[in-house]
C-alpha positions in Angstrom: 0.0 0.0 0.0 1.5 3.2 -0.7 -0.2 6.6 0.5 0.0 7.1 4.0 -1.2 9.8 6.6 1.9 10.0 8.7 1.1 12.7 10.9 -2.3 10.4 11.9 -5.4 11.3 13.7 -6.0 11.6 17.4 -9.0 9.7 18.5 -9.9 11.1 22.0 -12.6 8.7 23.0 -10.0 5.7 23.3 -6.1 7.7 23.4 -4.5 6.4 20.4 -3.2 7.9 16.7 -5.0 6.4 13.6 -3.1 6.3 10.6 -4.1 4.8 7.3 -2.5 3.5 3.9 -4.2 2.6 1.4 -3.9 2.2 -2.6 -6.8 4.4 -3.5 -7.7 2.1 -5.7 -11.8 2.6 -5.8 -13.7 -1.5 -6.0 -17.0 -1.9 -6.2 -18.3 -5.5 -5.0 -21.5 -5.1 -6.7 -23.1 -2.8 -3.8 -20.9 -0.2 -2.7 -18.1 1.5 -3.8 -15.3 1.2 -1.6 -11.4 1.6 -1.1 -9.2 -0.7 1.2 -7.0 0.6 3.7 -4.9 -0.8 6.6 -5.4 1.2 9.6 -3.3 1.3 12.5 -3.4 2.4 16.0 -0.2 4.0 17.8 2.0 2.2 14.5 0.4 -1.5 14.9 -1.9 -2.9 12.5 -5.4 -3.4 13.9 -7.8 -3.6 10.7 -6.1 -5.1 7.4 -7.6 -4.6 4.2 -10.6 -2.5 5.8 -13.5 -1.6 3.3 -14.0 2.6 4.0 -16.9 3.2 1.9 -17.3 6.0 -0.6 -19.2 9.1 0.0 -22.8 9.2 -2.0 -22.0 13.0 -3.2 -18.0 11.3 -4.2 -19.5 8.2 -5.9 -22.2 10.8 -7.3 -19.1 12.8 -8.8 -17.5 9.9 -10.0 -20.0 8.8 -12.2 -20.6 11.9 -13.5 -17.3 11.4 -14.8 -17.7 8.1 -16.4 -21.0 9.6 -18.3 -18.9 12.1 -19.6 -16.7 9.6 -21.4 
């Protein structure tokens, strides 16, 4: 996976830094459209491969795109 947050995100309610890498590769599983990232807490892996789905008014914009074409 290549692009990473490396600053990461505080997340108060449980004291650890999130960061995230992922390929931005956009999939679609026949439902939603989704991109995988590892996410890590305080630099170890907790979630491998997690689905983050797209955004409505992203996917919206996206296939805006693909009409255009």
């Amino acid at each position: 996976m290549s692009a990473t947050v490396p600053e990461g995100q505080l997340l108060p309610g449980i004291g650890v830094i999130e960061t995230v890498e992922s390929d931005n590769i956009l999939r679609w599983d026949g439902a939603d459209l989704y991109v995988e990232q590892d996410v890590y807490h305080n630099g170890q892996l907790v979630h491998r491969r997690y689905r983050r789905r797209v955004t409505r008014p992203v996917a919206q914009a996206i296939a805006q795109m693909l009409a255009q074409h």
